[in-house]
GULUMSE-868112 format. One record per residue (C-alpha): residue number from 1; x negated, y negated, z; residue in three letters. Coordinates in nm, 3 decimals, always signed. Layout:
NODE_nr_c1_c2_c3_rest
NODE_NUM_X_Y_Z_ALA
...
***
This chain:
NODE_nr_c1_c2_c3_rest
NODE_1_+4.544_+6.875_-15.132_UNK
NODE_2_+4.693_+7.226_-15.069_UNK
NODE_3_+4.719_+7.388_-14.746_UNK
NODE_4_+4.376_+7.468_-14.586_UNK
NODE_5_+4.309_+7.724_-14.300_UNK
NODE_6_+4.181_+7.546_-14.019_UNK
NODE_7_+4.016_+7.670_-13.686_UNK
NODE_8_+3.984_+7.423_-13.377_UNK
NODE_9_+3.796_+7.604_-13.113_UNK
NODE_10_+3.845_+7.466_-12.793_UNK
NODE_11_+4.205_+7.320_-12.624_UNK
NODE_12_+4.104_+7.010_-12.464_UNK
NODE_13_+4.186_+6.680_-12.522_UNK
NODE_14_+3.956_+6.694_-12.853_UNK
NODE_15_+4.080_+6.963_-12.967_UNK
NODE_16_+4.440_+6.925_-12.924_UNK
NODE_17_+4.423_+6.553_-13.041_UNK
NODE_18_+4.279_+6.662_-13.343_UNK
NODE_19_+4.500_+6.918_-13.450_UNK
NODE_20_+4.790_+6.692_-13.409_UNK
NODE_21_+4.609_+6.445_-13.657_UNK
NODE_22_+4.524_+6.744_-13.924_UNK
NODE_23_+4.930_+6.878_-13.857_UNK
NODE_24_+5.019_+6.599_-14.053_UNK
NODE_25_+4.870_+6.719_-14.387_UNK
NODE_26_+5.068_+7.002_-14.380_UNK
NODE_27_+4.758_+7.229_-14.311_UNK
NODE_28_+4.798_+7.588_-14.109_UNK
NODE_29_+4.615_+7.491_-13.779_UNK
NODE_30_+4.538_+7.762_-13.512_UNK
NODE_31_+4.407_+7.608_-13.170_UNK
NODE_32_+4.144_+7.908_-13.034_UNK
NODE_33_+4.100_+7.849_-12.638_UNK
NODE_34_+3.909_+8.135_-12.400_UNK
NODE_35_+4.117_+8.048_-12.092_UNK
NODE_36_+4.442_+8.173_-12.042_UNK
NODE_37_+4.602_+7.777_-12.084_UNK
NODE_38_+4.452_+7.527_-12.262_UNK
NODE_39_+4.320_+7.212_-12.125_UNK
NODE_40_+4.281_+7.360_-11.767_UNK
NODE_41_+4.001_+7.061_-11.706_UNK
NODE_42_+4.282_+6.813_-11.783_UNK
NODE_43_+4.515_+6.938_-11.541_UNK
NODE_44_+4.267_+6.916_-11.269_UNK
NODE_45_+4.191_+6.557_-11.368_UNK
NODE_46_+4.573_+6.494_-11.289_UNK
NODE_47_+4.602_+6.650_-10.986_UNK
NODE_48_+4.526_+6.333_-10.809_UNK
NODE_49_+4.664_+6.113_-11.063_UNK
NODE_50_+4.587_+6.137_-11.453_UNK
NODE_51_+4.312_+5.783_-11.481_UNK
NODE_52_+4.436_+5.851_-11.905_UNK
NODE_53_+4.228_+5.509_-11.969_UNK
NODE_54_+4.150_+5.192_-11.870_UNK
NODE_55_+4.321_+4.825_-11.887_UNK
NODE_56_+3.982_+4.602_-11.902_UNK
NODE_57_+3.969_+4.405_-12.197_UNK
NODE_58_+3.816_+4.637_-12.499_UNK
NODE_59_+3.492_+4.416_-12.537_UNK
NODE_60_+3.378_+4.571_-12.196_UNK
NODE_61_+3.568_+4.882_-12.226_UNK
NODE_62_+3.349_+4.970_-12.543_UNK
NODE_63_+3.047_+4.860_-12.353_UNK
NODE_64_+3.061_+5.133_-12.111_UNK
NODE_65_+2.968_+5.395_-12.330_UNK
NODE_66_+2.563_+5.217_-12.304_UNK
NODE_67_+2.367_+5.333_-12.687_UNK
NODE_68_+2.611_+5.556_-12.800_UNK
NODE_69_+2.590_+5.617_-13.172_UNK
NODE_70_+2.820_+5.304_-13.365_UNK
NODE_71_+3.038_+5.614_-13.457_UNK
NODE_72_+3.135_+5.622_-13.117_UNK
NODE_73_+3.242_+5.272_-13.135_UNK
NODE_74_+3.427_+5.285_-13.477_UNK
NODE_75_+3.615_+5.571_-13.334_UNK
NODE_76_+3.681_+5.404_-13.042_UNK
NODE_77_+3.818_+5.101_-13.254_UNK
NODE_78_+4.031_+5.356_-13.449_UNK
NODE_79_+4.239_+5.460_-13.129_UNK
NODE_80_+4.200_+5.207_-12.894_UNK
NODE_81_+4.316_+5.252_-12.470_UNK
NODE_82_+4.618_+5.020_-12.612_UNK
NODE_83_+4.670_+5.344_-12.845_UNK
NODE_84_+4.650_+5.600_-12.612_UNK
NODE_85_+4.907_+5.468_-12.368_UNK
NODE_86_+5.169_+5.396_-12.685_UNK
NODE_87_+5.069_+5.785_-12.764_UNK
NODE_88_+5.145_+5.880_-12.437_UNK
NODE_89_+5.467_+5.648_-12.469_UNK
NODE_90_+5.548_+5.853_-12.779_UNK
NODE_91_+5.513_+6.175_-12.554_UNK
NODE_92_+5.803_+6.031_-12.309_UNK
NODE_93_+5.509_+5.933_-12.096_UNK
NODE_94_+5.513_+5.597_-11.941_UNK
NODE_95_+5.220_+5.435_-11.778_UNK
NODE_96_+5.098_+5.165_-11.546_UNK
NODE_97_+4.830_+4.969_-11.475_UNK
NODE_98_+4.656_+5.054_-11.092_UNK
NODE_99_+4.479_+4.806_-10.868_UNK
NODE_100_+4.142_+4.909_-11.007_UNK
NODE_101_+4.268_+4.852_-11.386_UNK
NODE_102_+4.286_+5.196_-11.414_UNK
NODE_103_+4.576_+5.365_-11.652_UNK
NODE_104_+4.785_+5.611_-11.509_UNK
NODE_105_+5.152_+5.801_-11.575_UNK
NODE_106_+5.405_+5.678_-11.381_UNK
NODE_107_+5.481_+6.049_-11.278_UNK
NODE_108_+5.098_+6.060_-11.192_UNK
NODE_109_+5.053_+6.433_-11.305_UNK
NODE_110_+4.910_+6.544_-11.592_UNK
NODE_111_+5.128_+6.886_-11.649_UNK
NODE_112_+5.402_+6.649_-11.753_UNK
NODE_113_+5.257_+6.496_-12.065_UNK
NODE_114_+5.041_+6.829_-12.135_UNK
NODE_115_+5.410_+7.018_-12.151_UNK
NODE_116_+5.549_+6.779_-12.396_UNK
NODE_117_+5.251_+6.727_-12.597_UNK
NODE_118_+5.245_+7.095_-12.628_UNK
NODE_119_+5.573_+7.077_-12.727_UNK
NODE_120_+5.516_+6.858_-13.007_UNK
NODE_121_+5.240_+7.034_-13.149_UNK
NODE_122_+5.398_+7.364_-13.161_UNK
NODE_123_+5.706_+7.199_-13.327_UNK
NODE_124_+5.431_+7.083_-13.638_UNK
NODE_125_+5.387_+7.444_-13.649_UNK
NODE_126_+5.063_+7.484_-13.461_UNK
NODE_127_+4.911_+7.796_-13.329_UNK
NODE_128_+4.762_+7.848_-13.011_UNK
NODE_129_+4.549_+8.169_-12.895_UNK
NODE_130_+4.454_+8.229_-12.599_UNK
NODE_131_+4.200_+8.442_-12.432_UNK
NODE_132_+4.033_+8.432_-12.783_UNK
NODE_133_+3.674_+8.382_-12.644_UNK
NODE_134_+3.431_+8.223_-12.922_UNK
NODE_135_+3.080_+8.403_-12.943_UNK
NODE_136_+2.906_+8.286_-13.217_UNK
NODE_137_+2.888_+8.319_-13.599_UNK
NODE_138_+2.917_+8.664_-13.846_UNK
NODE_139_+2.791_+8.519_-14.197_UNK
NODE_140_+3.085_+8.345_-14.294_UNK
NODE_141_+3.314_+8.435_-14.015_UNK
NODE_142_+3.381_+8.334_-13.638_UNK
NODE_143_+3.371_+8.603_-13.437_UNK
NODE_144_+3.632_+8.602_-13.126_UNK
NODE_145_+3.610_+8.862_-12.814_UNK
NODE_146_+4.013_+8.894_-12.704_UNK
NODE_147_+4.205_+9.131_-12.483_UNK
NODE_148_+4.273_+9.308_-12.856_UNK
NODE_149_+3.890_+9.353_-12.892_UNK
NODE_150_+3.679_+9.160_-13.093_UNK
NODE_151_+3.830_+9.002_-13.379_UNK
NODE_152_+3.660_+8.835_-13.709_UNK
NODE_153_+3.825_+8.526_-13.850_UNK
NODE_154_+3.738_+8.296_-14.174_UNK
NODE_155_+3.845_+7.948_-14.199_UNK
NODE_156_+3.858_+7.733_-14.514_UNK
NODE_157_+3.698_+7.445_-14.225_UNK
NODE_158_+3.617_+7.465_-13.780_UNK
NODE_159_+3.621_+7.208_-13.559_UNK
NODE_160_+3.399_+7.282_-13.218_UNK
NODE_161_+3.583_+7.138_-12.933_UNK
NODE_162_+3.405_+7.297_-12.673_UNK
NODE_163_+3.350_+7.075_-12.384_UNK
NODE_164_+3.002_+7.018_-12.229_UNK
NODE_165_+2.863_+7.205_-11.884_UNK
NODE_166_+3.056_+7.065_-11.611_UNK
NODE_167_+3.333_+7.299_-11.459_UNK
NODE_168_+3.241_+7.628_-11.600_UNK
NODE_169_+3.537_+7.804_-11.452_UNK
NODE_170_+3.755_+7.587_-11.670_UNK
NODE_171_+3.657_+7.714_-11.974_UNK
NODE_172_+3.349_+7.443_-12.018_UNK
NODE_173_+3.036_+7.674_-11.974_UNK
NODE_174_+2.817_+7.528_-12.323_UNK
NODE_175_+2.834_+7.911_-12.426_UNK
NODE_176_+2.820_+7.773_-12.760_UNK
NODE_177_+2.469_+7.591_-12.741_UNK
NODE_178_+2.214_+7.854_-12.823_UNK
NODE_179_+2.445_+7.936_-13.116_UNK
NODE_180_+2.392_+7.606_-13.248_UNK
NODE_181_+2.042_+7.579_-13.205_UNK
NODE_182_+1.965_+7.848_-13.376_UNK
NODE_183_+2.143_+7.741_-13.678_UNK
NODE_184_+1.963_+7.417_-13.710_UNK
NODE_185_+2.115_+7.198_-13.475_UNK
NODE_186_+1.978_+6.924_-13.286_UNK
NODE_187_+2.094_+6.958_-12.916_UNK
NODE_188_+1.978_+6.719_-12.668_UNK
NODE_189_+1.957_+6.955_-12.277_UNK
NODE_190_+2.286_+6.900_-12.125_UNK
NODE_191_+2.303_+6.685_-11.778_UNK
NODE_192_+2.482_+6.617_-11.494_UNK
NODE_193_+2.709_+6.313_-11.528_UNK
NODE_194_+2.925_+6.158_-11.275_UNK
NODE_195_+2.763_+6.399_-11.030_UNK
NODE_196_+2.639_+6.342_-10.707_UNK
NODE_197_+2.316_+6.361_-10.524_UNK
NODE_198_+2.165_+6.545_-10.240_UNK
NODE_199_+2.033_+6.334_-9.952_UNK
NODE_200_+1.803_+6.505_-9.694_UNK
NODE_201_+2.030_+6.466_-9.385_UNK
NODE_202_+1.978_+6.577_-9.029_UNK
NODE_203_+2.139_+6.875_-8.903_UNK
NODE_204_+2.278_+6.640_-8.673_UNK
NODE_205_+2.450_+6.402_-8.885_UNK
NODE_206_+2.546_+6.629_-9.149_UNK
NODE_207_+2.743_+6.837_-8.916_UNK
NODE_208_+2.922_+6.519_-8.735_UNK
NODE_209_+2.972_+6.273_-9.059_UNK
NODE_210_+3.018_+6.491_-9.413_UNK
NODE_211_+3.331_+6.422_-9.533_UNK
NODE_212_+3.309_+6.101_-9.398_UNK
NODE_213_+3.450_+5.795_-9.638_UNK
NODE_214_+3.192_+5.446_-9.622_UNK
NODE_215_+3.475_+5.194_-9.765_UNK
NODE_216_+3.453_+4.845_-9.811_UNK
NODE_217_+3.111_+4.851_-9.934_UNK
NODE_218_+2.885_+4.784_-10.302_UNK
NODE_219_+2.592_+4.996_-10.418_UNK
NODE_220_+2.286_+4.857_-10.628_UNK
NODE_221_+2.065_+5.051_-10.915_UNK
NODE_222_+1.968_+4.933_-11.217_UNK
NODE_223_+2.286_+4.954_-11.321_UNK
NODE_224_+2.345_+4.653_-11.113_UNK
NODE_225_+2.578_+4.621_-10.795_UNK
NODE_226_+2.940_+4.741_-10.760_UNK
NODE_227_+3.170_+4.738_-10.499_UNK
NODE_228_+3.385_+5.063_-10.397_UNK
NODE_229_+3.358_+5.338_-10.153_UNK
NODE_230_+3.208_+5.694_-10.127_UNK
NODE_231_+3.145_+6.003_-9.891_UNK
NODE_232_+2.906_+6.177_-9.725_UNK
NODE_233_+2.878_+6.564_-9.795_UNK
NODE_234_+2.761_+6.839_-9.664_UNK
NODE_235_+2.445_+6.817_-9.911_UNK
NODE_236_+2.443_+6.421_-9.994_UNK
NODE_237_+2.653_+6.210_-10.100_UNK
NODE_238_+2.962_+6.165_-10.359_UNK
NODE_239_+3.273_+5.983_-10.532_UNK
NODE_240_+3.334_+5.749_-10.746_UNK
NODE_241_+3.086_+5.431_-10.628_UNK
NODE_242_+2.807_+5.742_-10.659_UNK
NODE_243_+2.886_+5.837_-10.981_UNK
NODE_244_+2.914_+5.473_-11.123_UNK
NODE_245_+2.590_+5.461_-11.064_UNK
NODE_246_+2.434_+5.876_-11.160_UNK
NODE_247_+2.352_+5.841_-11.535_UNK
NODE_248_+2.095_+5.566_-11.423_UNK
NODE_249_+1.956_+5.717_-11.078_UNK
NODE_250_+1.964_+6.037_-11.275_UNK
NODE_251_+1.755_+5.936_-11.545_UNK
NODE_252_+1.470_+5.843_-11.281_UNK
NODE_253_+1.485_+6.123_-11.099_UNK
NODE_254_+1.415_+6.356_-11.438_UNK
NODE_255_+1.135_+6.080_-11.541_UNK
NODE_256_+0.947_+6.189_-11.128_UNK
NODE_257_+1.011_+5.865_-11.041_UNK
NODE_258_+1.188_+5.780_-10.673_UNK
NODE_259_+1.540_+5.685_-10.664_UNK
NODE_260_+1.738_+5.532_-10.377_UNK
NODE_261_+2.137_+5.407_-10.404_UNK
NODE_262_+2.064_+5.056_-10.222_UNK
NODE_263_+2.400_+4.964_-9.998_UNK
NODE_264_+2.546_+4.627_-9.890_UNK
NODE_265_+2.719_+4.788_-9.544_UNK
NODE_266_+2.860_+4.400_-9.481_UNK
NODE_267_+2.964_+4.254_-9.802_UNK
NODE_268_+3.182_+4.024_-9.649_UNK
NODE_269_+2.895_+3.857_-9.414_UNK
NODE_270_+2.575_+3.730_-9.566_UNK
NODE_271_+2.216_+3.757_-9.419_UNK
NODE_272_+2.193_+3.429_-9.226_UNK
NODE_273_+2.558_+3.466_-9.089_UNK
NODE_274_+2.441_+3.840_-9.002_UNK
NODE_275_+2.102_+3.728_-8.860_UNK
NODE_276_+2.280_+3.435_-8.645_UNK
NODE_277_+2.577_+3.656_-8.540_UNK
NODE_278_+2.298_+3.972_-8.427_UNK
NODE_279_+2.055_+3.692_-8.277_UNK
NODE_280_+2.293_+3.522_-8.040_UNK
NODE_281_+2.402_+3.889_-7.876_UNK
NODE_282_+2.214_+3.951_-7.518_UNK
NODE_283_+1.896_+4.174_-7.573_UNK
NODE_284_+2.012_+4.401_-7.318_UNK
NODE_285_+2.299_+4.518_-7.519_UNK
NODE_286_+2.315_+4.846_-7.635_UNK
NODE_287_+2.270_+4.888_-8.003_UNK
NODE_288_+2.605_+5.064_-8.083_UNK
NODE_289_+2.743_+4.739_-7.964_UNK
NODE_290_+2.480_+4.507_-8.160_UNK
NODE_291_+2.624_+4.644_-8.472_UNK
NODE_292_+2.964_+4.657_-8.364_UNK
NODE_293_+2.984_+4.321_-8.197_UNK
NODE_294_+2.718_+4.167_-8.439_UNK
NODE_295_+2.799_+4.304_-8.791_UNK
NODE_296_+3.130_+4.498_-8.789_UNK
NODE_297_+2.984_+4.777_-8.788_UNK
NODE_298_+3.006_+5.145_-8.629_UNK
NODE_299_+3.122_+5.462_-8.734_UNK
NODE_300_+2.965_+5.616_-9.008_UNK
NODE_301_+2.817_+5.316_-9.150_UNK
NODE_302_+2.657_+5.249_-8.806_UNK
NODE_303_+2.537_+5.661_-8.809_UNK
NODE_304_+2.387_+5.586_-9.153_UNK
NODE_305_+2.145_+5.334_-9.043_UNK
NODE_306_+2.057_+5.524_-8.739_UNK
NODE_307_+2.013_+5.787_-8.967_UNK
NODE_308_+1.780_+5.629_-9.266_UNK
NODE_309_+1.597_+5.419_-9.015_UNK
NODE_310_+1.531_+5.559_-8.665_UNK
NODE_311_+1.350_+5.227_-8.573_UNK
NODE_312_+1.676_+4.991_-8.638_UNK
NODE_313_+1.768_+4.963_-8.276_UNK
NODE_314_+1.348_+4.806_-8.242_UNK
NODE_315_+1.418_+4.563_-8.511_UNK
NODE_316_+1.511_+4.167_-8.471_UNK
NODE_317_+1.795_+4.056_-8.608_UNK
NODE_318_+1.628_+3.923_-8.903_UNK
NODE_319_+1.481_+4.249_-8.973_UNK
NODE_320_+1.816_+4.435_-8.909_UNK
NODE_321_+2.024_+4.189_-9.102_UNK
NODE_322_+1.804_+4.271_-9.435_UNK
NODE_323_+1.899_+4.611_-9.386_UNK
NODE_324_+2.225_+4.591_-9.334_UNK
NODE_325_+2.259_+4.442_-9.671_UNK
NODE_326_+2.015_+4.671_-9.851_UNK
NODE_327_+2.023_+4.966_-9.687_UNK
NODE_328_+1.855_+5.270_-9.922_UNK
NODE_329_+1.979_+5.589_-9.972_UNK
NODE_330_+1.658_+5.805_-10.079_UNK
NODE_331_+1.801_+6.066_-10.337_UNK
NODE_332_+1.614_+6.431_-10.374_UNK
NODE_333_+1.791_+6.539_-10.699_UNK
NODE_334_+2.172_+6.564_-10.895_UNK
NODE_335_+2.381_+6.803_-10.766_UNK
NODE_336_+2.408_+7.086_-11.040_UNK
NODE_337_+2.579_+7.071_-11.379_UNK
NODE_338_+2.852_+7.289_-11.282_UNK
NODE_339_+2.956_+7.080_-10.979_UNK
NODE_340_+2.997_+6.747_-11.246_UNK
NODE_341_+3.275_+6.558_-11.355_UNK
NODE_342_+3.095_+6.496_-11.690_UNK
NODE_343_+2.771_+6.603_-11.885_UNK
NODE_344_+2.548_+6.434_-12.088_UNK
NODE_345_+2.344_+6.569_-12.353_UNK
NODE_346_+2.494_+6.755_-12.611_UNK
NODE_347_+2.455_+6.724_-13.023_UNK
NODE_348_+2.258_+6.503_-13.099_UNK
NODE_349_+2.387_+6.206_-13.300_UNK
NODE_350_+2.171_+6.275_-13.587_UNK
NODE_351_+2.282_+6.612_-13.630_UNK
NODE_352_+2.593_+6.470_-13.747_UNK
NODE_353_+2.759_+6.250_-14.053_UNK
NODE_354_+2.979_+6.035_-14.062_UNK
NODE_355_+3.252_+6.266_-14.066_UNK
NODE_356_+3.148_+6.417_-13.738_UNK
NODE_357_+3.005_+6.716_-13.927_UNK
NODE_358_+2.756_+6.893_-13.848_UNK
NODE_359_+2.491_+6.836_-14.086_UNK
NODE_360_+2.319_+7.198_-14.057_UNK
NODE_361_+2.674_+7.365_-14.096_UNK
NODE_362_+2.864_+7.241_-14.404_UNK
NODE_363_+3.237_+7.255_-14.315_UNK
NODE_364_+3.206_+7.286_-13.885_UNK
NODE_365_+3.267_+6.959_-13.737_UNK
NODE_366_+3.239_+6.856_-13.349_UNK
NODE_367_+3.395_+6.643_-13.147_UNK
NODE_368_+3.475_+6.548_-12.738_UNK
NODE_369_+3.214_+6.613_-12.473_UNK
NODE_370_+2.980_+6.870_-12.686_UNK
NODE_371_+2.832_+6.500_-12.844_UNK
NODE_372_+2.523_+6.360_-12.688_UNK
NODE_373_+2.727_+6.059_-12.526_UNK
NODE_374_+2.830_+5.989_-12.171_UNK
NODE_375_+3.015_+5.723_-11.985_UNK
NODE_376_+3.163_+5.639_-11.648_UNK
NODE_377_+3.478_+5.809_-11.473_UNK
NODE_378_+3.816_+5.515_-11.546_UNK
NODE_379_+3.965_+5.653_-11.830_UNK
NODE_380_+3.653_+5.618_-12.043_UNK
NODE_381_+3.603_+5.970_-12.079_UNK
NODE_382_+3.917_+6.100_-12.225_UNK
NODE_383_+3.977_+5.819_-12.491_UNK
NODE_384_+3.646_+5.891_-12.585_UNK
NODE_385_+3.778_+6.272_-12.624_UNK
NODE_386_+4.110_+6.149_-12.742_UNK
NODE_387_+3.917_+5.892_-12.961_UNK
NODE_388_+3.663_+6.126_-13.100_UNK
NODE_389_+3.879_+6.431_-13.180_UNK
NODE_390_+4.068_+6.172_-13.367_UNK
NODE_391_+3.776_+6.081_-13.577_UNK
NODE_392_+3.676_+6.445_-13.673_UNK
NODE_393_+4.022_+6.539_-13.788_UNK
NODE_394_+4.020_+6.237_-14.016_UNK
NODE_395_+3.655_+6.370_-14.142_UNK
NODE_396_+3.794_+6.672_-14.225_UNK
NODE_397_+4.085_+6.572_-14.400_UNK
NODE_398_+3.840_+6.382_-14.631_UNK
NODE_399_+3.617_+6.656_-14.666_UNK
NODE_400_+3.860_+6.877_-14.774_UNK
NODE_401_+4.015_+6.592_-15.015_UNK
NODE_402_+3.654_+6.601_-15.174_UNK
NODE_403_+3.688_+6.941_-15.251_UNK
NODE_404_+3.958_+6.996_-15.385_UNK
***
């Protein structure tokens, strides 16, 4: 088809996936990123271990991205979790399966596999610029603040790989959505996803129990109930049981409806062995020791109850044995964009084709987290970036064929 110019704004995941994808039609590809290193969100992911995707079997892998657009799916079904981890094999990067199901390296880091990937794509003869700060369309031409000034670039096609809200100081700070709207484009308001949620604590607990881990446990919503663990914070709570959980509690909160994480402090025991093992304990005991000799319990997870329900230590064991196993965490709001692993929101699905172009901008595709779609932490996010980057380099490949 020729060699075409091609911008991809944005070094993420998305970005980077999807210039490896166009590299192989021969086209010039120059990777524009405002940061000083690309895919700085990335490397933070890895810091604790890289989670690159998930093991579950695909039927209820694909269900965890709720009513995404079927695009989502079919690009999904393109590069499947089984694909990324033979990608990441193709890197030198081996993975494993964790206890959770999760997929990580066997090195555990990200910088690793980010070193050789960059490796590869520079061999394919791939640019990438750096400190080349996208701020919005000039007629025809993308206009680029660097350290060399401000700079004025045409493109035979652009991809916008741009990230969503969360992490701002990564290079994710949705710069880029007031330039889209006013070209046309639908943009649903950007959310917190994966976040977590301020709880109206006591002085008193907050300053003895944040940072304190609750393991062992399971949270209800309406998402249903999970087990896992989180932690108390300074302003609520937080980690990964919380954020399984956000995109639904979240959703009330914006609609002014109450929202409470309900949690099972004693999933091992149920109510009547609860209620029999708190009911044959001498009334005179003290209630630290109820809950410790009665339920297992003390700690934080005995604080929390304290906490939520002053009255507990009044209550008979049938009373405190129902709370114990549905004990509700009332939630006051998210904790802001910027603090979230993930956003929601984003272009809307209708604003694009098939091709992942955007419908108001002939020739500018999207891709990654800057797509109205969310889903939970586990690997589901980056396939989905992997996945989706994938899918708008193929678009523009056939766009391009068209016009040829």
């Amino acid at each position: 088809m020729g060699q075409k110019n091609i911008a991809i704004i944005g070094g993420g995941p998305s970005g980077l996936m999807a210039a490896e994808v166009l590299a192989e039609q021969g086209h010039a590809i120059t990777v524009y990123d405002s940061m000083p290193t690309v895919a700085r969100k990335f490397l933070l992911a890895g810091k604790s271990g890289l989670n690159i995707t998930h093991s579950e079997d695909y039927a209820t892998f694909a269900k965890r991205f709720g009513d995404a657009s079927p695009r989502l799916r079919a690009a999904l079904d393109a590069f499947t979790p089984d694909d990324v981890r033979l990608w990441a094999r193709a890197l030198g990067t081996e993975t494993f399966v964790g206890s959770s199901g999760r997929v990580f390296p066997e090195v555990m880091k990200a910088s690793p596999l980010l070193r050789a990937w960059l490796r590869a794509l520079e061999a394919r003869g791939i640019k990438v610029l750096t400190r080349h700060r996208w701020t919005g369309f000039d007629g025809g031409a993308l206009v680029f603040e660097t350290p060399d000034g401000t700079k004025h670039i045409k493109a035979d096609t652009t991809l916008l790989a741009l990230g969503g809200a969360s992490y701002p100081r990564l290079g994710s700070d949705a710069a880029w959505l007031p330039w889209l709207k006013d070209k046309g484009v639908a943009v649903a308001d950007l959310q917190p996803a994966n976040c977590g949620f301020d709880v109206e604590w006591s002085e008193t607990f907050r300053d003895r129990f944040a940072g304190a881990p609750l393991k062992g446990v399971t949270a209800t919503s309406e998402v249903g109930t999970l087990p896992g663990e989180f932690v108390v914070s300074k302003t609520g709570i937080e980690g990964s049981l919380v954020y399984a959980h956000a995109a639904a509690l979240r959703d009330r909160l914006l609609d002014g409806k109450d929202a409470a994480l309900v949690i099972d402090l004693a999933p091992g025991r149920n109510a009547a062995r609860l209620m029999k093992d708190l009911g044959r304990l001498d009334k005179k005991t003290s209630f630290s020791n109820r809950l410790r000799k009665g339920a297992g319990l003390e700690g934080v997870k005995a604080a929390l109850l304290r906490e939520l329900f002053p009255e507990a230590p009044r209550m008979n064991p049938t009373e405190l044995a129902a709370l114990i196993k549905a004990l509700p965490i009332p939630l006051a709001r998210p904790r802001p964009i910027a603090e979230a692993i993930s956003s929601a929101g984003g272009v809307a699905w209708d604003a694009i084709d098939d091709d992942y172009m955007l419908k108001a901008l002939p020739g500018t595709f999207v891709a990654g987290e800057m797509i109205d779609w969310e889903a939970p932490t586990g690997g589901y996010l980056l396939t989905a970036c992997f996945a989706t980057g994938r899918a708008a380099a193929h678009g523009i490949n056939r766009w391009l064929d068209n016009r040829k």
